[in-house]
C-alpha positions in Angstrom: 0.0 0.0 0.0 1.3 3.2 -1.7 1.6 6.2 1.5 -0.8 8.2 -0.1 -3.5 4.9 0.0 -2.5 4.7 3.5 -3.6 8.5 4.7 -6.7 7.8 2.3 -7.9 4.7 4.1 -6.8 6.2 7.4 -8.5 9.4 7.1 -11.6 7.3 6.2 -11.2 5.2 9.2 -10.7 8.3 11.3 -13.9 9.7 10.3 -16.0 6.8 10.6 -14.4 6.0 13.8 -15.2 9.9 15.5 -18.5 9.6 13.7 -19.1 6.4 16.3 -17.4 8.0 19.0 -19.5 10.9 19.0 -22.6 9.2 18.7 -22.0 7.1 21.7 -21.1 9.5 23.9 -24.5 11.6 23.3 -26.8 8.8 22.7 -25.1 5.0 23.6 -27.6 4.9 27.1 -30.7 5.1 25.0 -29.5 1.7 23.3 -30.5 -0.4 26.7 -33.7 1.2 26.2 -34.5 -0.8 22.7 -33.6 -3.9 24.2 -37.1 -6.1 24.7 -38.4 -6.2 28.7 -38.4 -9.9 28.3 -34.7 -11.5 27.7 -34.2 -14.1 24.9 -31.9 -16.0 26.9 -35.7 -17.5 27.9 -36.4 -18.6 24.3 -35.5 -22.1 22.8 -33.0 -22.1 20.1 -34.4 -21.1 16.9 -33.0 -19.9 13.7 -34.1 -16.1 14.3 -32.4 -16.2 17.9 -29.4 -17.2 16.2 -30.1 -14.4 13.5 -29.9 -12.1 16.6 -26.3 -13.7 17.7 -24.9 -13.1 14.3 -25.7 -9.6 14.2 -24.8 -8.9 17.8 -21.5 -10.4 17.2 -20.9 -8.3 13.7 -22.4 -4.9 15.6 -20.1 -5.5 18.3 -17.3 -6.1 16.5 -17.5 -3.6 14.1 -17.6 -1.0 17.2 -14.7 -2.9 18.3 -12.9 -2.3 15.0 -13.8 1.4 14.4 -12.8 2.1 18.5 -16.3 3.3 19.3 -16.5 3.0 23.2 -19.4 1.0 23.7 -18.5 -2.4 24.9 -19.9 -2.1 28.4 -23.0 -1.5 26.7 -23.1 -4.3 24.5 -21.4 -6.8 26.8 -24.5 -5.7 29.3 -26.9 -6.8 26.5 -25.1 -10.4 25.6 -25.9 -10.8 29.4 -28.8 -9.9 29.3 -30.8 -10.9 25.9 -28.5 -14.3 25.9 -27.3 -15.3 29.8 -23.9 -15.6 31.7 -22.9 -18.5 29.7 -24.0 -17.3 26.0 -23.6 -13.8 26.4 -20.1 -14.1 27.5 -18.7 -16.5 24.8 -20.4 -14.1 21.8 -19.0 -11.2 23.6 -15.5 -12.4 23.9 -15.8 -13.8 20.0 -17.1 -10.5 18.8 -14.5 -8.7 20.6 -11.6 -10.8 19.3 -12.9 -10.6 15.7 -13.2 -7.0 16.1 -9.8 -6.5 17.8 -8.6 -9.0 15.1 -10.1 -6.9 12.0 -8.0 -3.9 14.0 -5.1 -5.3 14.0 -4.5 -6.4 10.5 -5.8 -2.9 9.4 -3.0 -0.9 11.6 -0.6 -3.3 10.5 -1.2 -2.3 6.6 -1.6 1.3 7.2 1.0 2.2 9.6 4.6 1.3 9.8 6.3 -0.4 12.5 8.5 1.5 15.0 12.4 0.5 16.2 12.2 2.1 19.6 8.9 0.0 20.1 11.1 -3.7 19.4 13.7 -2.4 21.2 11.6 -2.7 24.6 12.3 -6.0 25.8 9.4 -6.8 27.9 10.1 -10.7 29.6 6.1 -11.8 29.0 4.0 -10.1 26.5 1.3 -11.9 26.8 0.7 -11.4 30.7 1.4 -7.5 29.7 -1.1 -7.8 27.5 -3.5 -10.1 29.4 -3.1 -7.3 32.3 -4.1 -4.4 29.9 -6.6 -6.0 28.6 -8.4 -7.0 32.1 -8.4 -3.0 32.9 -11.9 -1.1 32.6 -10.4 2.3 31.7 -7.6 1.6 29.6 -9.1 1.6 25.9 -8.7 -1.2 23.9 -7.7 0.4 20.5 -4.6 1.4 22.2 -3.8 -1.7 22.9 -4.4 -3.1 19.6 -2.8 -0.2 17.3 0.5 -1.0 20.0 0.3 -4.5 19.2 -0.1 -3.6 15.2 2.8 -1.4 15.3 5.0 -3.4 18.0 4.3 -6.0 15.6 3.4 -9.0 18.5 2.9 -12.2 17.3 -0.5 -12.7 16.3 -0.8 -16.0 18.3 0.2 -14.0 21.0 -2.3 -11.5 20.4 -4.9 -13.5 19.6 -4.6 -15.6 23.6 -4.1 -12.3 25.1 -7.6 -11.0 24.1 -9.0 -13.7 24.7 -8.3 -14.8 28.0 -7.4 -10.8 28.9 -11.2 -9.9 27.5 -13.2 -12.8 29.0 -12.7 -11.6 32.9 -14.0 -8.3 32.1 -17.1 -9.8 30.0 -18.0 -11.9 32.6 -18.5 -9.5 35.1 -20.9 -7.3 32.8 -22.9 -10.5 31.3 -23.0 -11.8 35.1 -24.9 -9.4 36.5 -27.2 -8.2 33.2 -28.3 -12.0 33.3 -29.5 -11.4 36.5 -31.8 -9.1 35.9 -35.5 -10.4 34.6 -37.3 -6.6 33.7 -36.6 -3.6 31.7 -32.5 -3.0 31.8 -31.4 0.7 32.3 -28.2 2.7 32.7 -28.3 2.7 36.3 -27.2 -0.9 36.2 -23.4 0.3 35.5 -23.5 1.5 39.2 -24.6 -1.3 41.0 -22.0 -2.2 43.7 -21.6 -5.7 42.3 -20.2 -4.5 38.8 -18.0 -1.5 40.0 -17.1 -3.9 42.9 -15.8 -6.1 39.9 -14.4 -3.3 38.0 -11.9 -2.0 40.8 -10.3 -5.4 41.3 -9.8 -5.4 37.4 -8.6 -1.9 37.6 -6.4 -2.9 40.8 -5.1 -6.2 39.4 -4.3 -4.7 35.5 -1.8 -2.6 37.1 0.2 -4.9 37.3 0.7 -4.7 33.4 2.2 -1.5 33.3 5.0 -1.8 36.0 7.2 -3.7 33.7 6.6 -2.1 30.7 7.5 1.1 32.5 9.9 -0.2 34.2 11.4 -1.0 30.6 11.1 2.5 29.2 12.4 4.3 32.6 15.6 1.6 31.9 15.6 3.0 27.8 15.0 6.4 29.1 18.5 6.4 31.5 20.1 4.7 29.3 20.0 7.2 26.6 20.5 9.9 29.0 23.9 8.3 30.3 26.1 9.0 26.8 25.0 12.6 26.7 26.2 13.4 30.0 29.2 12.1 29.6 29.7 13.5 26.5 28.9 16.8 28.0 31.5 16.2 30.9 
């Protein structure tokens, strides 16, 4: 891809992307309200429930892919519309596709950076499984760093998975709880933000090495100009 492709499709990506971004942050609460009082995770299998799971899987994940911040949203309605069980494996698939799609996109349109391989971090995959279990750090970050860190896709592909699920099942867990109308206030009940400060508290873990690591480059670099001052 030619650089000038590359700030064509980018530029498209970016405006899609902000399109989603803004519309989620004015209207993403009012989506709980066109979910149905009744929650299909009551229903028998049929061929229009699994309809429903296809498209929940490709909505998800195409907010996934274009960065729009609505997953608690949507990981509150696998819960609820398909149970604990259900919800959480189509969330965690849409999210991985999603994350996925990202990754190969980045990786075509962006180039890779040297100071980025130069960070020798001992286990990528627990870094990354610890980023990924944190409720506040966003997701595309983490995906554009893998795309231009170039990490090995097997390696990326474990780490959203099992980083991902932990997080999902605390939304699904408590939405499938719930048996009438689902409303925003739900995202303050004690049992989810309960959940979410462990995640928050345990997914710090991830950034003490990679810090560590760029406080290490960061001396390091600073070392040869002093002496070459002195």
């Amino acid at each position: 891809m030619t650089g000038n492709a590359r700030k064509y499709v980018l530029s498209g990506y970016l405006a899609v992307a902000m399109a989603g971004i803004v519309s989620a942050l004015t209207s993403s609460h009012e989506l709980l309200v066109l979910l149905p009082p009744t929650a299909a995770q009551q229903q028998p299998l049929s061929w229009p429930l699994v309809l429903g799971m296809g498209i929940f899987i490709l909505l998800l994940a195409g907010t996934v892919f274009f960065s729009v911040p609505t997953n608690p949203l949507f990981y509150l309605a696998a819960g609820y519309l398909f149970g604990f069980v259900t919800g959480s494996v189509l969330a965690v698939m849409a999210t991985t596709l999603g994350s996925v799609a990202s990754l190969y996109f980045f990786r075509n349109t962006t180039s890779s950076q040297p100071v980025l391989q130069r960070l020798k971090v001992k286990n990528v995959f627990l870094m990354l499984v610890l980023m990924r279990c944190s409720p506040w750090l966003p997701s595309p970050l983490i995906n554009v760093f893998c795309a231009m860190a170039r990490v090995p896709f097997s390696t990326f592909l474990a780490s959203t998975v099992f980083g991902t699920l932990p997080l999902v099942c605390a939304y699904t867990l408590v939405a499938s709880r719930l048996r009438g109308p689902i409303t925003v206030s739900i995202l303050h009940s004690p049992e989810l933000l309960g959940a979410l400060t462990v995640f928050s508290v345990i997914s710090l873990a991830g950034f003490l090495q990679p810090l560590h690591v760029v406080i290490s480059h960061l001396r390091g670099s600073s070392i040869p100009a002093s002496k070459v001052a002195s």
